[in-house]
C-alpha positions in Angstrom: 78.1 -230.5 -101.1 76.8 -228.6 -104.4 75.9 -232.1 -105.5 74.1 -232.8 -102.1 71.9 -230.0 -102.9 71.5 -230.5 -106.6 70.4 -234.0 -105.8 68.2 -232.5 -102.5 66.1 -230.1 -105.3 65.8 -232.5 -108.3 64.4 -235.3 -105.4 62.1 -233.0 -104.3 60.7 -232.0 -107.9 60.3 -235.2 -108.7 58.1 -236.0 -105.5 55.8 -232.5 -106.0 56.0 -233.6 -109.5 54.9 -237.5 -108.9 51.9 -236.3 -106.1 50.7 -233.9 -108.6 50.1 -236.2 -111.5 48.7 -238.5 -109.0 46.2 -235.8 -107.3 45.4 -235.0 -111.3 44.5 -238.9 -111.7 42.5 -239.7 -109.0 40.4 -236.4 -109.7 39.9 -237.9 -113.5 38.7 -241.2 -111.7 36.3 -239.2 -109.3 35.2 -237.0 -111.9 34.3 -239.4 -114.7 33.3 -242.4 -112.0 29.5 -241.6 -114.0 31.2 -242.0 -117.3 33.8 -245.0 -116.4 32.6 -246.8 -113.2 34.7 -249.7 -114.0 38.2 -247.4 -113.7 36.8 -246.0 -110.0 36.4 -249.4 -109.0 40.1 -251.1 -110.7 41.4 -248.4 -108.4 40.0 -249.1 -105.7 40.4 -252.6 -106.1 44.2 -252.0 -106.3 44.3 -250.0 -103.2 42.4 -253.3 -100.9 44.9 -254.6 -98.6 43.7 -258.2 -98.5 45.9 -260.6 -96.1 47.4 -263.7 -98.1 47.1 -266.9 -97.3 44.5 -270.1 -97.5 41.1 -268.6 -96.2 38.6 -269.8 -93.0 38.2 -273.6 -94.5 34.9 -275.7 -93.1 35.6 -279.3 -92.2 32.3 -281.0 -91.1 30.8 -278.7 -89.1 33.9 -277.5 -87.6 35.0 -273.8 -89.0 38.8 -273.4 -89.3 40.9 -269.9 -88.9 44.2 -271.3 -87.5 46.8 -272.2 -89.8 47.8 -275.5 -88.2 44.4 -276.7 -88.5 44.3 -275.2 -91.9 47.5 -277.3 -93.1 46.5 -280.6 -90.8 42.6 -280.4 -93.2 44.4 -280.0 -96.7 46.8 -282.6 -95.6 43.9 -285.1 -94.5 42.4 -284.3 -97.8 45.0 -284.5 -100.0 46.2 -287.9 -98.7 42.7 -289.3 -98.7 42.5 -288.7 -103.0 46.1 -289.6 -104.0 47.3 -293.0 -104.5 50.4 -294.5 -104.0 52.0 -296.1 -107.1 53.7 -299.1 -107.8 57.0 -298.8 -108.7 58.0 -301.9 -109.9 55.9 -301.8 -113.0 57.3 -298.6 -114.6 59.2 -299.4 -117.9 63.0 -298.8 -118.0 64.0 -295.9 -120.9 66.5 -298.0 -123.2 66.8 -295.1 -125.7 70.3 -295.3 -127.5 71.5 -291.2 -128.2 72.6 -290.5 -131.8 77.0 -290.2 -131.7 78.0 -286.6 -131.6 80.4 -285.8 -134.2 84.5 -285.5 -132.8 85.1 -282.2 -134.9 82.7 -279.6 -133.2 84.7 -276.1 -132.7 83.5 -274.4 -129.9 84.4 -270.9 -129.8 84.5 -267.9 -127.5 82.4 -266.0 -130.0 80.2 -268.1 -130.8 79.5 -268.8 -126.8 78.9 -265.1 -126.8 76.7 -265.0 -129.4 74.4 -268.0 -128.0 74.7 -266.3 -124.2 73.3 -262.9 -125.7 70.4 -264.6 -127.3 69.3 -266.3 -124.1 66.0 -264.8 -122.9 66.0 -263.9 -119.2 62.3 -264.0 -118.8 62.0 -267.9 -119.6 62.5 -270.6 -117.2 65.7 -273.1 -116.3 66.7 -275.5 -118.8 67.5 -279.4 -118.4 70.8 -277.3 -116.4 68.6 -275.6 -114.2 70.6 -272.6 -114.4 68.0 -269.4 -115.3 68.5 -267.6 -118.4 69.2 -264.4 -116.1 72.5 -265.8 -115.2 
């Protein structure tokens, strides 16, 4: 319960203190919006709630809001510039791979050490397991 109440009081501090700093902020971007017009308006830009999505497309002299139509419009357009290629004239790969020596030693440690330099930020490998794993 002491815990409960301990927890209760820091939450709370940190709210007040959070609400503050962020009353003391946007009365810095009010105050110098003369000075820095360009901070006023990243602020404000950051506070628009625009929806996501494709927006109202114009086919012909049609006007299109509804998704379905949306999709059915890209769809018709992106069929009509794409081509479909010929298979049967793409060149086989005959690349020989080099022979792997038989004495590699792979060890725990060294596993480790490889694992913990992995960066977790870059993308799959040819395993298409992420780095993050």
């Amino acid at each position: 319960m002491v815990d409960r109440e301990r927890y209760r009081k820091a939450r709370n501090t940190a709210t007040n203190t959070i609400q503050s700093e962020y009353e003391k902020s946007l009365a810095d971007i009010i105050g110098n919006i003369k000075t820095d017009p360009r901070k006023f308006h990243h602020f404000i830009k950051s506070k628009r709630c625009d929806p996501v999505g494709v927006p109202v497309l114009h086919d012909n002299d049609h006007t299109l809001h509804a998704d379905v139509d949306k999709a059915h419009c890209l769809n018709t357009y992106f069929s009509s510039v794409f081509t479909i290629e010929n298979t049967d004239t793409v060149p086989s790969c005959q690349m020989e791979c080099p022979k792997m020596e038989n004495n590699i030693v792979i060890t725990a440690a060294g596993v480790r050490k490889l694992l913990a330099n992995l960066d977790g930020s870059k993308s799959t490998g040819p395993d298409e397991l992420s780095p993050r794993v």
